[in-house]
C-alpha positions in Angstrom: 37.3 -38.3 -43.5 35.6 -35.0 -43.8 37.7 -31.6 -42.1 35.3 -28.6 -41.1 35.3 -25.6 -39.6 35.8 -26.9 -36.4 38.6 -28.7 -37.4 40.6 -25.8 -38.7 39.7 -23.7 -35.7 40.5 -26.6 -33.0 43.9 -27.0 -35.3 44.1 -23.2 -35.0 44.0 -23.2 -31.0 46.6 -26.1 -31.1 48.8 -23.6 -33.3 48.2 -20.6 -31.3 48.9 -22.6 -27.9 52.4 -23.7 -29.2 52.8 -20.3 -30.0 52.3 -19.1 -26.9 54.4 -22.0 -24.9 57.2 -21.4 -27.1 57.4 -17.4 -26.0 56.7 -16.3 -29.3 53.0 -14.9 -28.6 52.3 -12.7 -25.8 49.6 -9.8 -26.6 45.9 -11.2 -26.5 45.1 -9.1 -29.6 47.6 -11.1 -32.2 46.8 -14.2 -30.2 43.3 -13.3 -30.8 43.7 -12.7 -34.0 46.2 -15.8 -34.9 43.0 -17.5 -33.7 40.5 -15.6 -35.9 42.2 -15.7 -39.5 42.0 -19.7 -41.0 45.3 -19.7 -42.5 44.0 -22.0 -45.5 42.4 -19.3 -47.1 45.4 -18.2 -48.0 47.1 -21.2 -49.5 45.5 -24.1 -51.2 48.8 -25.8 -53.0 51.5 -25.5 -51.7 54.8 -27.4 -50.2 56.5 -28.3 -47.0 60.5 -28.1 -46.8 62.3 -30.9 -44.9 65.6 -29.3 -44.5 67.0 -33.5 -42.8 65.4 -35.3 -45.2 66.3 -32.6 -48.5 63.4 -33.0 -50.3 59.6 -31.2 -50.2 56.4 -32.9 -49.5 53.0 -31.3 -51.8 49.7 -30.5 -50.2 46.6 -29.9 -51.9 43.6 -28.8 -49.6 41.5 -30.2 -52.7 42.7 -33.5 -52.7 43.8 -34.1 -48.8 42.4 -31.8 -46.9 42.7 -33.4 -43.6 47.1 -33.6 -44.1 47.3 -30.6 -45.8 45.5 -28.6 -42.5 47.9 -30.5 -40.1 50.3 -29.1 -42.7 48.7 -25.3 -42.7 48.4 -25.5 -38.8 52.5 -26.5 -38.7 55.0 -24.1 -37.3 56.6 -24.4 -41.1 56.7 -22.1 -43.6 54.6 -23.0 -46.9 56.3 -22.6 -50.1 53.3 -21.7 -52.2 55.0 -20.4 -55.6 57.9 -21.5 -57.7 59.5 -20.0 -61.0 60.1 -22.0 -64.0 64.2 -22.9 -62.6 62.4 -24.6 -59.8 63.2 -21.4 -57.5 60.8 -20.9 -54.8 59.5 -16.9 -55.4 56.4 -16.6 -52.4 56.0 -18.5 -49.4 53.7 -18.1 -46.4 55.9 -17.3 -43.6 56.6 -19.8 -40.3 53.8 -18.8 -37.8 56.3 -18.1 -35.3 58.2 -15.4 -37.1 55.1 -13.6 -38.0 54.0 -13.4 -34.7 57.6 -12.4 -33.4 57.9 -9.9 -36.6 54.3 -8.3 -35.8 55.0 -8.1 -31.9 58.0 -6.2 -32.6 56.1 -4.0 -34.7 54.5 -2.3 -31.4 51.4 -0.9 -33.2 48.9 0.7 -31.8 45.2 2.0 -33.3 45.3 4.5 -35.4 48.9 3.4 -36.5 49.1 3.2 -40.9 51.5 0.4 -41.6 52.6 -0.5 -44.7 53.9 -4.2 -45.9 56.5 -5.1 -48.2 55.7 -8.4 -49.9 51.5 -9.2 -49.9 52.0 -12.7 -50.8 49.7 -14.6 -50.2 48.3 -12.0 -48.1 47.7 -14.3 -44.7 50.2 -11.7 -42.4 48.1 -8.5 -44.3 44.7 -10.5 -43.2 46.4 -10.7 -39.4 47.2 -6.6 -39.7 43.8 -5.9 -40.8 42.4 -7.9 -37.8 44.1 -5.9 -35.2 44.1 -2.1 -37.1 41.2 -2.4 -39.3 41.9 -3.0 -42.9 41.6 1.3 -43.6 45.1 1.2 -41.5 47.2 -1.4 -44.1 48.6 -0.8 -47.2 51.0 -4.0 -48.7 52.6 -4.2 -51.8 54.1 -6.8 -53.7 56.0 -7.1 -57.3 53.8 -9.8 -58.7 50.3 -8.7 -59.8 49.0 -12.1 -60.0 50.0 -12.6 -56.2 48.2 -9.4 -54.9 45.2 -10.1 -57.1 45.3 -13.7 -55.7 45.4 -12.2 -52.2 43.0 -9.3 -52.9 40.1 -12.1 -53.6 41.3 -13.6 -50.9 41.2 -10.9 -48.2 38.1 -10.0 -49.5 36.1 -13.3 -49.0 37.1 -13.1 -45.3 36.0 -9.7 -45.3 38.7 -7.3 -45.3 39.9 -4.9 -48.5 43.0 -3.1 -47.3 45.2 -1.1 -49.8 47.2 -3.5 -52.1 49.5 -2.1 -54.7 51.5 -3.6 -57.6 55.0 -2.6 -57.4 58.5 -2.9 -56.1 58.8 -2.7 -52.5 62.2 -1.5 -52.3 60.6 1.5 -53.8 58.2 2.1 -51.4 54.4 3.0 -52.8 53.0 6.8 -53.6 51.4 8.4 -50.4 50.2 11.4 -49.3 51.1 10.7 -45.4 53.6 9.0 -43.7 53.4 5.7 -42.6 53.9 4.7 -38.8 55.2 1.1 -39.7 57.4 -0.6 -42.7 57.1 -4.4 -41.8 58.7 -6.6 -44.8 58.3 -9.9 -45.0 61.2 -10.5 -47.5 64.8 -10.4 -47.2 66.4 -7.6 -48.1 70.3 -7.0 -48.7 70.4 -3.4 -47.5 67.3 -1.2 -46.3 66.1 1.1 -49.2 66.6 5.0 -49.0 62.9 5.1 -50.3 61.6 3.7 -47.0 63.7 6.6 -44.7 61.1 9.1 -46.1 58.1 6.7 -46.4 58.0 6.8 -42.3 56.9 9.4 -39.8 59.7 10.6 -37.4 60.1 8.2 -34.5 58.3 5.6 -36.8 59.7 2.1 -37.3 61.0 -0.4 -40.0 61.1 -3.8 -39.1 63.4 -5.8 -42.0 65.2 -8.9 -42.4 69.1 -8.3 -43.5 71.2 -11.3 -43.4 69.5 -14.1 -41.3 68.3 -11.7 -38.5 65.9 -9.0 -38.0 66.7 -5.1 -38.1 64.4 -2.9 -36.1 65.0 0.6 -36.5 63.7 3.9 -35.3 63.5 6.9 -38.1 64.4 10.3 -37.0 63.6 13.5 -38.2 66.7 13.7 -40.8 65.6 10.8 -42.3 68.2 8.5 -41.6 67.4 4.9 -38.8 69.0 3.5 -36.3 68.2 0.6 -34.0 69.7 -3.0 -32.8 69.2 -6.5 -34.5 67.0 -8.1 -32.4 66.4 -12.1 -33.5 67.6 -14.2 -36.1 65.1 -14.7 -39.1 65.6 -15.3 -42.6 62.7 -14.6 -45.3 63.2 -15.5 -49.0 64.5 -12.7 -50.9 62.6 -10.2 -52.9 62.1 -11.1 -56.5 63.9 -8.6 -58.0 67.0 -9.8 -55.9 66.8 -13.6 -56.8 68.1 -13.6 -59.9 71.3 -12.0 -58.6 71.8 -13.9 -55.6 70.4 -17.4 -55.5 72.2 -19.6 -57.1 70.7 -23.1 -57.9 72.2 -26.5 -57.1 73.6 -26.7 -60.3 75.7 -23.2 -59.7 76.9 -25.5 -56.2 77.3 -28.5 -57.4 79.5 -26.9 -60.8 81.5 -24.9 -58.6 82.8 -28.1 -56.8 84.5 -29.2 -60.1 85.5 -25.8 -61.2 89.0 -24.8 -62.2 90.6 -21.8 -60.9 93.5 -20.3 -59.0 94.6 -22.5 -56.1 96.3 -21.6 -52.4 96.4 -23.0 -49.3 94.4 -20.8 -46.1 93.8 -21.1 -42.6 90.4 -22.9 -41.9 89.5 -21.5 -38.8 87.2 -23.7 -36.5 84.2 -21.3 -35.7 83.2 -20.8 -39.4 80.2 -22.5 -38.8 79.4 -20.7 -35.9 76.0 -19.3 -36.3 76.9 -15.5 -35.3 79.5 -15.8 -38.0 77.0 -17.1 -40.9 74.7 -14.3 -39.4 77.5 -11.6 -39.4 78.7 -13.0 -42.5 75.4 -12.6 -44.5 74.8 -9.0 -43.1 78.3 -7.8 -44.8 78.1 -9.6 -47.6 73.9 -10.3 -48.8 75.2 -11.3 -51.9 77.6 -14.3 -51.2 75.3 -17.5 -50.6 77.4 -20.3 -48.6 77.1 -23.9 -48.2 78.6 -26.4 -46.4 78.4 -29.9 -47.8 79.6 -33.2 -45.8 80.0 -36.2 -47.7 82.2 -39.2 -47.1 84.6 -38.0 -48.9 85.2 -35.1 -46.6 83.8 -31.7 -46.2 83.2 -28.8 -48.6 82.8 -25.3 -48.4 81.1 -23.4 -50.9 81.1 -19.5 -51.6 79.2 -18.1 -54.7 78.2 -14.3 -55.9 75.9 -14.8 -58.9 75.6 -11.4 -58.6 79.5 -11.2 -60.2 80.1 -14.3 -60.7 82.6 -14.6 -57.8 83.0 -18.1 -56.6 85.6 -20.2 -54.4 85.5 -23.1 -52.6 87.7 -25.0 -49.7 88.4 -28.3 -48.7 89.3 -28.7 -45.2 93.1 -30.3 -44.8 95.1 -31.5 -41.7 96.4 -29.0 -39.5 93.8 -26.1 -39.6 94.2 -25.7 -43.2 92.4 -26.0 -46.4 92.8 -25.9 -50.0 91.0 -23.5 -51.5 90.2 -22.9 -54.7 89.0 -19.4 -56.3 88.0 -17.5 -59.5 85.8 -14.5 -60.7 86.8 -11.0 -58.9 87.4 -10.9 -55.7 88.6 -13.6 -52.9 85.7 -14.6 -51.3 87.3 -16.9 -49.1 90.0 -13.9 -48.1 86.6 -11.4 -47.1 85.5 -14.9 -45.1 88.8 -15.2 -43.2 89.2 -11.1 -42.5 85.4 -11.0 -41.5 86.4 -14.3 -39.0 89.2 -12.6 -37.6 87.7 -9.0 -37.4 84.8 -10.4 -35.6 87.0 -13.2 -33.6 89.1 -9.9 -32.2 86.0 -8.3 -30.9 85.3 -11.4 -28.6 83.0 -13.0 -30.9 79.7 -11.5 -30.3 76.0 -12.1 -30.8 74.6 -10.6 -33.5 71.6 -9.1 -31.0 75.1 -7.1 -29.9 75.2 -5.2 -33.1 72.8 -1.7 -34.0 72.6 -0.3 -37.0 72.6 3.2 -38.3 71.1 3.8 -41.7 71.7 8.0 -42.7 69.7 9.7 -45.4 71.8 9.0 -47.9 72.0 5.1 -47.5 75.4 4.9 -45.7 74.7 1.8 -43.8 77.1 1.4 -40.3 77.5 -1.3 -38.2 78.0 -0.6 -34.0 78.7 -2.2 -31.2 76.3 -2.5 -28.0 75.5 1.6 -28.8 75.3 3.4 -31.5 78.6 5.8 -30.9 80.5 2.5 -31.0 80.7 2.7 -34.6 82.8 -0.5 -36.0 82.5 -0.7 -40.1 80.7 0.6 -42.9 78.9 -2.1 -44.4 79.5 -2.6 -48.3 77.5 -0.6 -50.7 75.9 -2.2 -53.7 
């Protein structure tokens, strides 16, 4: 079977209708131009995470065109680049949390936004479609990635401003920009950005599994709520420091180290938790495995080399296990109980205040309810 045009754009109008139904499209102009950009431009191998089954299923549009545009034309994320430890380092991002991310952007024309992380350069080809490419700069750490989506964005038409470089240090300007929309996870937001934005400009970032939106002010420091939960792969020059591979898990289960009993609490797996939990700490990744044999409870910090895990016993308790600096399991139980004392709240509950300096500070329902200093790093 041959797949045209036609195809993609009737596949396109199925997307953008699901979209829609599911509350995550509203303004005609991103439905518009969800409906304009083909998505496959942007990707032509690439592979499709199924978190039930565990494993990853390839597409190539060369070789099966027809499943890999039902793939393209999924509410899925693609994973379209891995590094040589089998590491996934760009994706193209679920359609649903672009078109959340860039309807919580609230541009306007004549706004200058500015992207952290091109990859494949799909959401940069959506920006251009609404502002005009003149309005979009994006910037990614890999050349061959914003060379890739250079070509790319120029065979559909459009040649914003891409730049080589680390995001976290923002890109040289001679204005402000009006938006900062990154499309990678970040473990705190960079001081670069605070002076990168106009006054009363925003920053839209993922911290911990939910998105930060934030107002600048005219002494450079943000504030704002989280607003959704969302988690983007990190940015490359974070990966090495916290994503630990299975191996790190699996060696962990076996490891030898100092040994006490703990409470096991039964809303650790509660999703605010994980969220609230990710937000204080970026750097601890956590995993819960079930097996016959019981359950186990996996902390790790490649970025110290802090790692402890807990096996759940009769009674509420657990044997837990620990080595490297640092409890983690002790900050997991004092996070638990600090947050189990404040009624247990949403994250969408919390705010943010980021000053000139970097200081990050958690609040509570307004920003004069100030309730920790986040962890510096």
């Amino acid at each position: 079977m041959t797949t045209t045009s036609a195809d993609s754009a009737q596949l396109r109008a199925r997307l953008v209708d699901h979209l829609v139904e599911d509350g995550f499209l509203h303004e005609p102009r991103w439905r518009e131009a969800f409906l304009a950009i083909p998505r496959e431009e942007f990707v032509d191998r690439f592979a499709v995470h199924d978190p039930t089954a565990g494993r990853c299923t390839h597409h190539d549009l060369t070789m099966d065109r027809a499943g890999a545009l039902a793939a393209v034309y999924s509410d899925v994320a693609l994973v379209t680049q891995l590094d040589s430890g089998g590491t996934a380092t760009s994706s193209s991002t679920t359609p649903s949390l672009m078109a959340l991310m860039l309807e919580r952007l609230d541009v306007y024309p004549g706004h200058r936004v500015l992207e952290i992380g091109t990859g494949t350069g799909y959401n940069a080809a959506l920006l251009c479609h609404v502002l005009g490419d003149h309005a979009v700069t994006s910037v990614d750490i890999d050349p061959c990635l914003v060379e890739r989506a250079r070509t790319r964005l120029a065979g559909l038409g459009y040649r914003p401003r891409l730049v080589v470089g680390d995001g976290a240090l923002g890109v040289p300007a001679t204005t402000h920009y009006d938006r900062i929309i990154a499309t990678c996870g970040l473990p705190r937001v960079p001081e670069a950005w605070l002076t990168q934005v106009r006054p009363s400009g925003i920053i839209l970032v993922n911290l911990g599994f939910t998105l930060a939106r934030l107002t600048v002010t005219t002494d450079h420091s943000a504030c704002g709520r989280f607003t959704d939960y969302a988690a983007f792969m990190f940015r490359r020059a974070d990966l090495s420091e916290i994503a630990p591979t299975v191996q790190d898990i699996i060696a962990a289960a076996d490891r030898d180290g100092t040994t006490h009993q703990a409470p096991l609490p039964p809303f650790l797996e509660e999703r605010s938790l994980q969220c609230l939990h990710a937000i204080v700490y970026p750097h601890v990744r956590r995993v819960i495995v079930h097996s016959d044999d019981g359950d186990l409870y996996s902390l790790s910090n490649p970025a110290t080399g802090a790692w402890a895990r807990a096996c759940p016993e009769p009674g509420g308790q657990a044997t837990v296990v620990h080595g490297g600096p640092g409890d983690l399991w002790r900050n997991l139980l004092d996070l638990a109980a600090w947050w189990d004392d404040l009624g247990r709240p949403e994250p969408t509950r919390f705010g943010l205040t980021v000053s000139s300096g970097g200081v990050h500070t958690l609040w509570l329902d307004q920003p004069d309810r100030t309730v920790m200093s986040l962890p510096t790093f």
